[in-house]
C-alpha positions, -999 to 999 in steps of 0.1 A, spaced: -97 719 568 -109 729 600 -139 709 608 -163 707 643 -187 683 654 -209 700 682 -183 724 695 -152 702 694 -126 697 665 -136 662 651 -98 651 659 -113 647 694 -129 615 681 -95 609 658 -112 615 621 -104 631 590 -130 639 565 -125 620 532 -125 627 497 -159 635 483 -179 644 521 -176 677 513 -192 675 477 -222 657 496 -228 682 520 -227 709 496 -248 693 469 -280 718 464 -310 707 477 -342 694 459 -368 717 454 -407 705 462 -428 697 438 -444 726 421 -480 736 432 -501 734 401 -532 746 385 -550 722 369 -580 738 365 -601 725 334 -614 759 319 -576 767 309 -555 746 286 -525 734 299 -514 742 336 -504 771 356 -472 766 381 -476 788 414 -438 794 412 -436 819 443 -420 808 472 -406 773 462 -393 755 492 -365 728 495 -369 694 508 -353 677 534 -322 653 523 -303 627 532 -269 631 530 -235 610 537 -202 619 548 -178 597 551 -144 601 576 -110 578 586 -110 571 623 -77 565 636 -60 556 670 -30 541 686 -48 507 694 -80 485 688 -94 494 727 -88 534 715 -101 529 687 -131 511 698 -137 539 722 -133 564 699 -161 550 677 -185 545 704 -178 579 719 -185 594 677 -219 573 680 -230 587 714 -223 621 702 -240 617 672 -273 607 691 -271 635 715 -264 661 697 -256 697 703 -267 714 733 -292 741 738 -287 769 754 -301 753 784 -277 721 782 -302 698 773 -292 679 742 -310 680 707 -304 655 686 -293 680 662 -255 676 653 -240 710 640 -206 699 613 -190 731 611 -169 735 582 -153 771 592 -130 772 561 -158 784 541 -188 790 575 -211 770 571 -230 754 599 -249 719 586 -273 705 612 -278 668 607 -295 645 625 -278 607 631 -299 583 608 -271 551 610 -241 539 601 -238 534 561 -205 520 563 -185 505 585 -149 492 573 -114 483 574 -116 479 611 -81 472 620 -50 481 641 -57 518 642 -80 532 620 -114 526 605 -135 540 571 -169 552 585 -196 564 561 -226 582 584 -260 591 565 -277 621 585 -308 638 574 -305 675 564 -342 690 576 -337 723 566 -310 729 537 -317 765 539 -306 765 572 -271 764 574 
């Protein structure tokens, strides 16, 4: 699968998308709550139904990071993190805050901002499991 993390190919930061990533970041959004009419001269309710909106969601996606050493590998991790703070650019190279995970295999375009680190494991020799929760603003954005 050809991923990208704000422009570069997330092998720059040595990771792999795991099993089941993809499935979250796909998963249809909430809707808001419906707008109701409540009013007491009618029995029941009426639901304003027109122009529904989606909420913002959390989401997490989870990747390997791997490297020849523990110093590369350390690097690598801290270099993901900064990214992830930063952002993409604008078109005046100021940085967002807004990552943009392109999945081009099937173009879509998620922009996710960097909540924390969910999970942080199996930190050895060469390679780490990272889970990373973002927060989808606009799902209908993509």
């Amino acid at each position: 699968m050809n991923i990208s993390l704000n422009g570069a190919n997330i092998t720059t930061f040595g990771l792999t998308m795991l099993k089941g990533s993809l499935d979250n970041l796909l998963k249809p959004a909430e809707m808001k709550p419906l707008v109701l009419n409540e009013n007491s001269s009618i029995d029941g309710s009426i639901a304003i139904t027109s122009s529904r909106k989606v909420k913002a969601r959390d989401v997490s996606v989870s990747f390997l990071v791997n490297a020849n050493s523990r110093l590369l590998l350390s690097q690598r991790i801290d270099s993901l993190i900064q990214s992830l703070i930063n952002g993409d650019m604008d078109e005046y190279s100021n940085y967002t805050g807004v990552n943009s995970l392109s999945i081009n295999d099937i173009r879509k375009i998620f922009r996710l901002v960097y909540l924390r680190f969910d999970k942080y494991a199996g930190f050895g020799a060469n390679s780490a499991t990272v889970s990373i929760q973002f927060k989808e603003l606009n799902p209908n954005d993509r």
